[in-house]
C-alpha positions as CSV (number, residue, x, y, z in Angstrom):
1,X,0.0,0.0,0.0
2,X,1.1,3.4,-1.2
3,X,2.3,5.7,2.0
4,X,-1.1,8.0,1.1
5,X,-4.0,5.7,-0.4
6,X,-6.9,8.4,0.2
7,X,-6.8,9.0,-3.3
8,X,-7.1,5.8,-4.8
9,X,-9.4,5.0,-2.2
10,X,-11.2,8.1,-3.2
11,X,-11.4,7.2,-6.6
12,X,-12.6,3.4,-6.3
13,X,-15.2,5.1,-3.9
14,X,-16.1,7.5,-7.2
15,X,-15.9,4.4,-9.5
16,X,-18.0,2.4,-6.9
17,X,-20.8,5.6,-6.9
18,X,-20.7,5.1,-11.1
19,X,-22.0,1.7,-10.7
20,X,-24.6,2.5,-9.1
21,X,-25.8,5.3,-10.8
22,X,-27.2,3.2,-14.1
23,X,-29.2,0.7,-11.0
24,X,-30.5,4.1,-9.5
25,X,-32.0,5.4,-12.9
26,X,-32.9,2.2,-14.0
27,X,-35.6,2.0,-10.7
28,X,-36.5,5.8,-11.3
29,X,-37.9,4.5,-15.1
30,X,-39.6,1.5,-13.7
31,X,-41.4,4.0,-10.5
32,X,-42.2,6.3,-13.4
33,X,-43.4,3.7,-15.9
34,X,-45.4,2.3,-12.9
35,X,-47.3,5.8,-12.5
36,X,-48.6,5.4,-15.9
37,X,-49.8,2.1,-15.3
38,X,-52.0,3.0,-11.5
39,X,-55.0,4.2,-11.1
40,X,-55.7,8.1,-10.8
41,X,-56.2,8.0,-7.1
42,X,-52.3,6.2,-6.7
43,X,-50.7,8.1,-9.4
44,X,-49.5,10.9,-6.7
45,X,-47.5,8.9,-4.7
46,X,-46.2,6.8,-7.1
47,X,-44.8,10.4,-9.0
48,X,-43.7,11.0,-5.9
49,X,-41.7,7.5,-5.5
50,X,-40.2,8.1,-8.9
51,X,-39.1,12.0,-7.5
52,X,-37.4,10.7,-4.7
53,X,-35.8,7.4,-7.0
54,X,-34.4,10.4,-9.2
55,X,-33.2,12.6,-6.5
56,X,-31.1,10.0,-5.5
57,X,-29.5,9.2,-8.6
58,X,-28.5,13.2,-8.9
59,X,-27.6,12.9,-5.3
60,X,-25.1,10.1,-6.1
61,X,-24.2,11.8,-9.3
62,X,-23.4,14.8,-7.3
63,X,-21.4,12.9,-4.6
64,X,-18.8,10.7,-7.1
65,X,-18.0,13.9,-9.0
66,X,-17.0,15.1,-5.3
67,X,-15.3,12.0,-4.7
68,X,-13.7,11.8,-7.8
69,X,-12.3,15.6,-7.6
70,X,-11.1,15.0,-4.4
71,X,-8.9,12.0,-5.4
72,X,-7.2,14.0,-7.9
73,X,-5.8,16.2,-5.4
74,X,-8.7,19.7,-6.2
75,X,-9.4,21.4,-2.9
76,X,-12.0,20.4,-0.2
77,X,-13.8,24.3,-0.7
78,X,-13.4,24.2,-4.9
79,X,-14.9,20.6,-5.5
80,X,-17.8,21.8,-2.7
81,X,-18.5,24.8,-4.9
82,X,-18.5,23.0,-7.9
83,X,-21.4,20.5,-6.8
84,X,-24.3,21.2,-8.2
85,X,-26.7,20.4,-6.1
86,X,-26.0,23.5,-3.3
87,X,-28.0,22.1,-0.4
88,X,-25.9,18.6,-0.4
89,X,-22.8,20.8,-1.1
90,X,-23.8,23.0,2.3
91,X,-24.7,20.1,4.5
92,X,-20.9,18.4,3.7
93,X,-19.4,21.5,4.1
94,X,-20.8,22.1,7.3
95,X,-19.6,18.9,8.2
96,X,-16.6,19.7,7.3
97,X,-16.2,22.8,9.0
98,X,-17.8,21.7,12.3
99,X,-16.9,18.3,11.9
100,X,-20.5,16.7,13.5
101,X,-22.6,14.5,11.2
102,X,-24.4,15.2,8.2
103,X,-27.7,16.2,8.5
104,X,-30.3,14.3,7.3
105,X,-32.5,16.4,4.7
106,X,-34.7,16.6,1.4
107,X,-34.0,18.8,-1.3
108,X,-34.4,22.5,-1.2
109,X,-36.9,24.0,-3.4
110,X,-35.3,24.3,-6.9
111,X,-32.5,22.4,-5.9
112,X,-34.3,19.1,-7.7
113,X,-34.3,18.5,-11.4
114,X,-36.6,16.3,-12.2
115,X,-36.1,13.4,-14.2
116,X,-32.7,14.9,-15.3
């Protein structure tokens, strides 16, 4: 093992994120093609399924890019500002900063896009 292996480690964590990003999307199409299928009265909460199913595959999105920006060596601050999803990007960096746990939280309003 190298004398520093937080960036390899760093980028097999981005490579393992990448892998799961195709599963992720793959369940947001079935949720969605699922809401086309139910009954008027379901079709809310199924849309609603399929929301959070694709807010997790921006959320992982959004996390290996950090990952993988970290492992090639850009700063903590610079790969946080470059996330695009700013309330994820503000939860880590008060993590960061403070170093207590990451909140657990939804999106922000316009922080979501859907279906992207």
């Amino acid at each position: 093992m190298s004398p520093n292996p937080t960036p390899a480690l760093l980028s097999g964590l981005a490579d393992e994120l990448s892998l799961m990003i195709p599963v992720v999307e793959g369940l947001s199409a079935l949720v969605f093609d699922h809401a086309l299928n139910v009954g008027p009265g379901d079709r809310p909460g199924v849309l609603t399924q399929a929301q959070a199913v694709d807010d997790l595959s921006q959320r992982l999105e959004a996390l290996r890019d950090l990952v993988g920006a970290l492992s090639r060596g850009v700063e903590a601050g610079a790969a946080l500002d470059a996330m695009p999803l700013a309330a994820v990007a503000d939860r880590l960096r008060a993590a960061a900063i403070g170093g207590g746990p990451v909140p657990a939280g939804g999106t922000d309003a316009g922080d979501l896009l859907l279906f992207g």
